[in-house]
C-alpha positions in Angstrom: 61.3 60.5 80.1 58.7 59.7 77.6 60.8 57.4 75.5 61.3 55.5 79.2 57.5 55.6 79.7 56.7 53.9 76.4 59.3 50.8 76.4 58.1 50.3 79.8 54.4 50.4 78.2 55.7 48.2 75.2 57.6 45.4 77.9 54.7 45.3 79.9 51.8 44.8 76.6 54.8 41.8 75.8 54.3 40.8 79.1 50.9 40.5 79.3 50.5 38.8 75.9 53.1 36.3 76.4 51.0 35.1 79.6 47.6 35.1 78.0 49.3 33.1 75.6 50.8 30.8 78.1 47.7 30.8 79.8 45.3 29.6 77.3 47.5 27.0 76.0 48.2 25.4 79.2 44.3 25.4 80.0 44.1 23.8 76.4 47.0 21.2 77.3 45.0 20.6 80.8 41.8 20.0 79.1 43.1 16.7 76.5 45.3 15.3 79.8 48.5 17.2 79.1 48.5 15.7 75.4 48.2 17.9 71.9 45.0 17.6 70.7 45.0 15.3 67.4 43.2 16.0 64.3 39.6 14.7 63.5 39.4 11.4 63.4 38.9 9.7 60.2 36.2 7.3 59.0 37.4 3.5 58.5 36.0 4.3 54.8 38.3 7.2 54.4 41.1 5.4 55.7 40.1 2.5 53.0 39.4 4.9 50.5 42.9 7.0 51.3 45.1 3.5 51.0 45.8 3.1 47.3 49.5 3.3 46.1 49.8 5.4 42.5 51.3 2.3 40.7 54.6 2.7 39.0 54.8 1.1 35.6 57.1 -1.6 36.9 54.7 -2.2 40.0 51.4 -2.5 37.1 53.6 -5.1 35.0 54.1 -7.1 38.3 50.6 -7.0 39.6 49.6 -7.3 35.7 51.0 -11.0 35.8 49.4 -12.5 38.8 46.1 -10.8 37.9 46.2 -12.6 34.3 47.3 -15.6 36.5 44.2 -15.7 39.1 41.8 -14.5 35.9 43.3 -18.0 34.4 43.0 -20.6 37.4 39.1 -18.2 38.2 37.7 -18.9 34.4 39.0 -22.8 34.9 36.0 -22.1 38.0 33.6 -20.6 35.5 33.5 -17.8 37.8 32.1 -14.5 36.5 34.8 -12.6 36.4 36.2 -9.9 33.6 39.8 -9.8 32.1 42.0 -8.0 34.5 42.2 -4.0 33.4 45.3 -1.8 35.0 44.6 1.6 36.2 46.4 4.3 37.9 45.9 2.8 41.5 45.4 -0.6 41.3 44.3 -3.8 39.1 40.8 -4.5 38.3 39.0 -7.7 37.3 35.1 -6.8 37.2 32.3 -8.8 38.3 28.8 -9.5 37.0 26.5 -8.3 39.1 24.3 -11.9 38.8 27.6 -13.6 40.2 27.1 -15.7 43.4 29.3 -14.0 46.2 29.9 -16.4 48.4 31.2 -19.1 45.5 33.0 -15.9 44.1 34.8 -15.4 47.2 35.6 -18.9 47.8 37.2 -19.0 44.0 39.1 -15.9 44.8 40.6 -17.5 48.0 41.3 -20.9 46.6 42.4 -19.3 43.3 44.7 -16.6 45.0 45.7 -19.6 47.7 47.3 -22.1 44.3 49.3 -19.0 42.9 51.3 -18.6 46.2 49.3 -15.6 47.2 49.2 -12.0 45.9 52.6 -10.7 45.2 54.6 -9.6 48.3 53.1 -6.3 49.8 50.0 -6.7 47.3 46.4 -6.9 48.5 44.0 -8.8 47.1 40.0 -8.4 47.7 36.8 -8.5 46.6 34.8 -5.4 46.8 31.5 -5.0 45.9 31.6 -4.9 41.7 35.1 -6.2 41.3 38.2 -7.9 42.5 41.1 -5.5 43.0 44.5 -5.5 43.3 47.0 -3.0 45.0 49.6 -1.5 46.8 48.7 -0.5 50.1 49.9 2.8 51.8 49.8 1.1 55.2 48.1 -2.0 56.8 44.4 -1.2 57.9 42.8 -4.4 60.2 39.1 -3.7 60.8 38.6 -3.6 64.7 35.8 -5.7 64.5 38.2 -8.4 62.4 40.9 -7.9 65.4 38.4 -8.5 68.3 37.5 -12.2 67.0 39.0 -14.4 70.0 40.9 -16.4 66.2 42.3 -12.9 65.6 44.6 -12.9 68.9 
């Protein structure tokens, strides 16, 4: 009789965790529309930050070659510009910091434009000390880029 007694006591604490359990995740599934909850958003500079390929030595020797290319056409400029310098992630070409922005940006775009553009699934910008060059892990399109009416 006792052994009755405390599988009937054991079924029933089963029972009653299984529908707490039940219950709070179906108020948690109510509560975000029926959908799972996703993780924290990230920051656009996270995502940017998060978006660099590790280069493979074959992928450096490629991006290696247009770099020296667009350092060419972008000293023909006399734009302030260093010699292009691989590293793990991507290919730099530093800056001066006297360097006008706006004529350095137009050289980049002109430059990058008469080379055919940056090797195929390479990106090619200018950041704040530096031109870089890299893989990407996936397309990132700043919203406020996509919400020009010339965007759409």
């Amino acid at each position: 009789m006792r052994r009755r007694s405390l599988i009937a006591l054991a079924a029933l604490v089963g029972a009653l965790l299984v529908t707490a359990f039940v219950a709070v995740a179906t108020r948690d599934r109510a509560r975000s529309g029926g959908r799972p909850t996703p993780p924290a958003a990230r920051s656009y500079a996270e995502l940017v930050a998060a978006n660099y390929r590790v280069l493979t030595p074959a992928q450096t020797q490629r991006l290696l070659r247009f770099a020296d290319a667009l350092y060419g056409c972008m000293s023909d400029r006399h734009a302030s510009i260093g010699k292009p310098k691989p590293l793990g992630t991507k290919i730099e070409l530093r800056v001066s910091p006297d360097a006008n922005r706006e004529s350095l940006a137009h050289a980049v775009v002109a430059c990058g434009e008469r080379l055919g553009g940056p090797p195929h699934g390479a990106s090619l910008v200018l950041v704040k000390a530096a031109v870089e060059l890299y893989l990407p892990k996936y397309c990132l399109l700043d919203r406020k880029v996509v919400a020009l009416p010339e965007a759409q």
